[in-house]
N, C-alpha and C positions, 0 to 999 in steps of 0.2 A: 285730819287737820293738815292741810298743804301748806309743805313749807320748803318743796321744792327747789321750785323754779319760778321763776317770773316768766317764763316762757307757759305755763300750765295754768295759767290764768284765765277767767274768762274772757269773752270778748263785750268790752261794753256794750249796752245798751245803743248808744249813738251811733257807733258806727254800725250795727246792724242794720237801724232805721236808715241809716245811709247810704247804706248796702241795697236797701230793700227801693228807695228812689232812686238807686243807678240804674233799676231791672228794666229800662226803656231802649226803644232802639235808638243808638246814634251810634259815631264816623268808629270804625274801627281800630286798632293798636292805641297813637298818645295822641291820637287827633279829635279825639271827645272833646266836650266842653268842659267835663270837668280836671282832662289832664291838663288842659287849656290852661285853667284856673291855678296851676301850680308855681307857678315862679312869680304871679304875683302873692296868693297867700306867703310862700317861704319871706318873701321880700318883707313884707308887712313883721313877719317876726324876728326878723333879724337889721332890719332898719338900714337897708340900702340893696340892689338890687341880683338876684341872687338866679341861677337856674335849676329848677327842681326836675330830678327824675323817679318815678316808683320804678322800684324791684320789689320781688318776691322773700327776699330772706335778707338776713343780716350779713351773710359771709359773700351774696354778690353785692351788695353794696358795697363794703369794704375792699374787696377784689377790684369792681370793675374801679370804682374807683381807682385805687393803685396803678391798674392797670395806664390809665392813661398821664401817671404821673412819673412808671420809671418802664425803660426799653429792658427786653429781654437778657440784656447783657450787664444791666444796673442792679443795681442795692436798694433795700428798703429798710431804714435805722426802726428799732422796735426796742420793746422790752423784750427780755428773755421770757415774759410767762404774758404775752401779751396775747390776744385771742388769735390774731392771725396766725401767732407761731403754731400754739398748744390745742387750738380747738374745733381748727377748719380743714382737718384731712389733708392735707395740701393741696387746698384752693387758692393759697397765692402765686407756688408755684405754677397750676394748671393755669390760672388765669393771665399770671404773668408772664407763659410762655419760658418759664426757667430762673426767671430773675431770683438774687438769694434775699433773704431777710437774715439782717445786722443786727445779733441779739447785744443790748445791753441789757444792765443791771440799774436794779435801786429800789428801796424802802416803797413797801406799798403798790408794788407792779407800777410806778414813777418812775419818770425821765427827770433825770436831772441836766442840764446844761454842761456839768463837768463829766455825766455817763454815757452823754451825745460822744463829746470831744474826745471820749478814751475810745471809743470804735473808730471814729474818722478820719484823726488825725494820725495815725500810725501810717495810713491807706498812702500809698505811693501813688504819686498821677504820671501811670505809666498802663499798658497793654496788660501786664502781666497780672492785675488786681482789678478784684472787681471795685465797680467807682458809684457810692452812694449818689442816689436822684433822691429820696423822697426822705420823710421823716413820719413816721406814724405813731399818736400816742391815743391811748382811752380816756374818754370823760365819760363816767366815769371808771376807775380803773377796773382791773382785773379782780381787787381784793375792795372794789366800794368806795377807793380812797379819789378824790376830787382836787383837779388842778384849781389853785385859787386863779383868777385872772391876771395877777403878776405874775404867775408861775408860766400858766400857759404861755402868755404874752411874751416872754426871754426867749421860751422853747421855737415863739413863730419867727421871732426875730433872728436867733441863731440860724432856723433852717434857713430864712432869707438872705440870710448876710454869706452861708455856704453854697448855695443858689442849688436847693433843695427844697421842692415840692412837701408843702404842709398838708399832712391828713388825718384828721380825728375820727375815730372811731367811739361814735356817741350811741352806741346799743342800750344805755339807760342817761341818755343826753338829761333827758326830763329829770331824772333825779340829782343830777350832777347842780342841772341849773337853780332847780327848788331848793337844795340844800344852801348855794351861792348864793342867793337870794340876788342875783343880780341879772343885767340885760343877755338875754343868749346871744348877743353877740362877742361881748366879753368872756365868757366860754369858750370859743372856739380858737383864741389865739391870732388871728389872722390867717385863718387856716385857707387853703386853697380850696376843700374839698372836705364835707363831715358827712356821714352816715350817718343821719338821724333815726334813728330806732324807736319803733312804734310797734312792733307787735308782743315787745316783752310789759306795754307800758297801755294795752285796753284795743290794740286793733288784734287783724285776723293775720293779715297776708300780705302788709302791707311794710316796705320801711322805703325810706330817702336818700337820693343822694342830692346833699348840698350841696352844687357849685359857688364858690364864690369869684371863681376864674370861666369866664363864659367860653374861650375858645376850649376848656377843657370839659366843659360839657357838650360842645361840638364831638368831640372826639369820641366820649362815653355812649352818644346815641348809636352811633353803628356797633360800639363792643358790644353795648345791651344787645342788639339787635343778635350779633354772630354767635350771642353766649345762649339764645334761647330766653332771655328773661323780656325780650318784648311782647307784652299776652297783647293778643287780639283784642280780649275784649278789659283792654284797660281802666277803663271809667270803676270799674269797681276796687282798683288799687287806689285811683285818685280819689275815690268818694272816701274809705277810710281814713286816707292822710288828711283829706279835710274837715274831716269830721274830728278825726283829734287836734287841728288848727282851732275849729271855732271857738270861739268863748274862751281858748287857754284849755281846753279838756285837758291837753297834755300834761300840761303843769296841774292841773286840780289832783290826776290821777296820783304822779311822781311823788305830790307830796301827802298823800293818802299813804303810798306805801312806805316812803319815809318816815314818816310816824310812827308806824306800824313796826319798824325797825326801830327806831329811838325808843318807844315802849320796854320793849324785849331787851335791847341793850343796856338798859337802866338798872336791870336786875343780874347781869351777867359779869360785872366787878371783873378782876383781873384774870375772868376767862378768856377774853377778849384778845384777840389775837392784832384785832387791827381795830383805829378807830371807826364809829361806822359815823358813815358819812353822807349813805344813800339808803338800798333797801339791802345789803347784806353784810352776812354779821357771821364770823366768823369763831366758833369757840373749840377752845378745849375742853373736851370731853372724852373720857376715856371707852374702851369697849362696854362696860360695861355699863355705864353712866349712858351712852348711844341703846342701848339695850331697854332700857329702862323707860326713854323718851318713846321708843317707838312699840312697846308695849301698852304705852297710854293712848296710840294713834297719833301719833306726830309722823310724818313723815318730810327726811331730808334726806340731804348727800351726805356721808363720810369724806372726811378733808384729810386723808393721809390716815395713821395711823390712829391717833389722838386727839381728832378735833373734827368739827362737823361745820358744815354750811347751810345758814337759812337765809332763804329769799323770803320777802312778804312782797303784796301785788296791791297792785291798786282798787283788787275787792278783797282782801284778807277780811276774814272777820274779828270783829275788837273781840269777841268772846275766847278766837283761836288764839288771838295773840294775847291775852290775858292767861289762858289756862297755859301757854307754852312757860312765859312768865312764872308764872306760879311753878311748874312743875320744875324749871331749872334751878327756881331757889331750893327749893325742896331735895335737892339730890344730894 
């Protein structure tokens, strides 16, 4: 009974069938018809006109991204347990060519407006310090937790008013948006630039980067290019991403596995470490209590010493998440 990773998921139906009508010949690298097809679908879900690129994984989308929002000599404001810092090897350093990430703090791996201003405003504007370019936060966060659109909206506004490059890191976008029940474009804050994440959420091999600044996706097609992530035979990145475009898959999937946590969490009372807000859920449980869960077949991550992490996906089965239920009240 996986209870993982959203990453250990399978790969929908749809995008396989969409996979399986990419397998014809046409133009090579992003000059397919269906990479073609990318910035107008993005445009369509976010209601005004946007530039889309596939990458291969999460950590160069967020990288390359970055990359063309802060020089090798600049700063990029973060949370302290944000994924760029804790869980990309140091791919923003490689990709940024040196540049440092600006750890802040705050409740819920959250930026707050007053956790911005305690990193930047100390910063001297002189030679001798390095000098923030960008501002990066997660939708949804580190621990599940989701900016409401007021929240985000302060945070774009601050980066703009600092004249700082906005970048969301949307690796479970779709759950952030399904929970907010609101327009994805209110989500992103006025963000310059989001990572749309799509293979923790029913693709293969597939995630996005959102431009919402078009000379700065002028800039990102040569980094793709020098980073390696421009494939040849592209049409099969773009088929994914549009295949979890049509119909809203994305959002059908997100709030599948949102449920799927809401479930689980309804039973878990003041184990709960954070509220859930997406598809992870965060408990305390002790060694032995952890011992017990994976003696039934549960299998998850240990979260420190005392507490564990479950993901649910967008094919979880109600059965697994019922017996996981069961079994936590039972301990």
């Amino acid at each position: 009974m996986q209870f993982l990773s959203d990453n250990a998921a399978s790969v929908h139906p749809a995008v396989w069938e969409a996979m399986r009508a990419a397998d014809a010949p046409d133009s090579p690298y992003d000059t397919d018809a269906l990479s073609q097809r990318l910035d107008e679908a993005f445009s369509g879900v976010f209601g005004q006109e946007v530039a889309a690129l596939w990458v291969a994984t999460g950590t160069a989308a967020n990288c390359l991204a970055l990359a063309t929002m802060c020089p090798p000599h600049g700063g990029v404001v973060c949370h302290e347990e944000a994924h760029i810092e804790v869980d990309e090897g140091g791919a923003p350093g490689f990709y940024l060519h040196g540049a440092k990430l600006m750890l802040a703090a705050g409740e819920g791996a959250k930026l707050t407006p007053g956790a911005v201003h305690a990193v930047i405003d100390p910063i001297r504007d002189d030679v001798h310090q390095v000098q923030p370019h960008a501002l990066s936060v997660t939708q949804a966060s580190e621990y599940g937790r989701c900016y409401q659109p007021q929240e985000i909206a302060v945070l774009g506004a601050l980066a703009k008013q600092r004249g700082l490059h906005f970048h969301v890191d949307g690796a479970r976008f779709g759950n952030a948006v399904a929970f907010l029940d609101c327009a994805p474009i209110d989500a992103v804050g006025g963000a310059d630039a989001l990572s749309f994440g799509s293979i923790k959420n029913g693709a293969m091999s597939a995630e996005a980067i959102v431009f919402f600044d078009p000379a700065l996706a002028d800039v990102a097609r040569y980094r793709r290019k020098r980073a390696g992530h421009l494939q040849s035979k592209g049409r099969f990145l773009a088929a994914q991403l549009l295949a979890m475009l049509d119909g809203d898959l994305w959002l059908a999937n997100a709030r599948a596995a949102n449920a799927a946590a809401a479930e689980i969490a309804g039973v878990c009372g003041d184990r709960l470490m954070h509220p859930v807000e997406a598809n992870e859920l965060f408990v305390t449980l002790s060694p032995a209590e952890r011992e017990v869960l994976r003696l039934q077949g549960f299998a998850f991550y240990d979260w420190g010493d005392d507490a564990a992490r479950f993901v649910t996906a967008w094919n979880t089965r109600s059965e697994d998440v019922s017996a996981l239920a069961e079994a936590i009240s039972a301990l």
